[in-house]
Structure formats: C-alpha cells, structure tokens
C-alpha positions in Angstrom: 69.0 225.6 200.4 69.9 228.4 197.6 70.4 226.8 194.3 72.0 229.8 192.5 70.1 233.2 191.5 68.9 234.3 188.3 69.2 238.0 187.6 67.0 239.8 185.1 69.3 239.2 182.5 69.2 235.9 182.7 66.3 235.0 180.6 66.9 237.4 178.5 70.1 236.0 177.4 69.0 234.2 174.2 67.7 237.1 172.7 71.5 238.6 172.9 72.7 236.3 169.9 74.6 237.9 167.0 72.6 237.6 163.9 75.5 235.7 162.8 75.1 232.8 165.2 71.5 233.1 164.0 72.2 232.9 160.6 74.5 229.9 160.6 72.0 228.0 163.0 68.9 228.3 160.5 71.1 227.8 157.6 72.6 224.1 159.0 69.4 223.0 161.6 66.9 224.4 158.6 67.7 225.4 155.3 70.0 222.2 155.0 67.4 219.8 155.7 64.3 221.3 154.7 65.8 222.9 150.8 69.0 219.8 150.9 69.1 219.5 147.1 68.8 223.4 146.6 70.2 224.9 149.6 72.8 226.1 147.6 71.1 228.5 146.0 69.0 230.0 149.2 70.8 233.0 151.1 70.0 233.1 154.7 70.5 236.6 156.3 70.1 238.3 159.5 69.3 242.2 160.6 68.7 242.7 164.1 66.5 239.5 164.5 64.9 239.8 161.5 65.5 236.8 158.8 65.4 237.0 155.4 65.7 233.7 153.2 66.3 234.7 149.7 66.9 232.8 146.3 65.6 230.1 144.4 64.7 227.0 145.4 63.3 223.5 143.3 60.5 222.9 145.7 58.5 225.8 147.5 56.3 223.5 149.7 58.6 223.5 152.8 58.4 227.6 153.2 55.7 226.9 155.3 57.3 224.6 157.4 60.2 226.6 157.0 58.8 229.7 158.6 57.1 227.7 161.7 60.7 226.5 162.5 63.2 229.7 161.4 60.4 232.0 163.9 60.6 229.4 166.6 64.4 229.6 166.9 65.5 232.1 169.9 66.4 235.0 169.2 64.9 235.4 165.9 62.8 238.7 165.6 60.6 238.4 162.4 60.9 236.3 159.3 60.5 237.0 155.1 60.8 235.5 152.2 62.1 236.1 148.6 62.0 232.4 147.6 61.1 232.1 144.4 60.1 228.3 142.8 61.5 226.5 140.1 62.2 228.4 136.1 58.2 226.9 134.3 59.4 225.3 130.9 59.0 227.7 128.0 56.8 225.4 125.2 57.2 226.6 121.8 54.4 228.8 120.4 51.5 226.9 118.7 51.8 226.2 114.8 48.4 226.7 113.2 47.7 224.5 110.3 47.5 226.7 106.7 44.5 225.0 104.9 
C-alpha cells in the first residue's frame, strides 16, 4: 500500500531555513539556557548557515558545550565565536617600602 512519496527535496528541506528562524532558535533553545544570567549581552547572528555568537559573557565554560549544540541544530552551516570572558579585576600597583 503507498504511504505517500518523498521527492528529492524532501530531505533537504531543513537545510532551507532562513538564518532568521535559525538565529531565534539558538538564541531561546541555547544561548538562554546555557549563558541565562548573561545572555543579554551575547549577539547571536546568522549568514547563510554560518553562526556567529558574539559578546561578553560571565562564564566561558559552556562555549564548548555551546558549539556541540548551535552545530547540531539543522540547518546550521559552520559556527564562531567572539565571546570574550568576564573584565579581570585591575589591583592597584605594588607600594615598595622606602627604608
């Protein structure tokens, strides 16, 4: 008994996202949960598949994670980062003792 029929195009379908859809996707299933207390300050954006997560973020150990999961989404090309980690504290320069 035919079930239906599955043209070329078919499984090729995912791939035809808008980087839009794309964008909003890694930014709420993602960014959101990995990067919640600083997502904020982490731009998501999309060229032709290729993902870009840019900004500054309070904790850099995710990006890892973060990359497994933003390349596993369909439809997504490449991935890079510009993520850059918390500000260090500036300490005050050393006083020398005058003897």
């Amino acid at each position: 008994m035919l079930q239906g029929i599955v043209s070329r195009a078919d499984p090729l379908q995912v791939f035809l996202r808008s980087d839009d859809e794309l964008a909003a996707e890694i930014r709420r299933d993602i960014v959101g949960h990995l990067f919640a207390v600083s997502h904020g300050d982490l731009r998501v954006t999309v060229s032709d598949g290729v993902v870009t997560l840019s900004g500054r973020v309070r904790d850099t150990s995710p990006i890892p994670v973060a990359a497994r999961l933003v390349r596993a989404v369909e439809g997504v090309v490449d991935v890079a980062f510009d993520v850059t980690g918390p500000t260090p504290l500036r300490t005050a320069p050393a006083v020398g003792c005058d003897r």
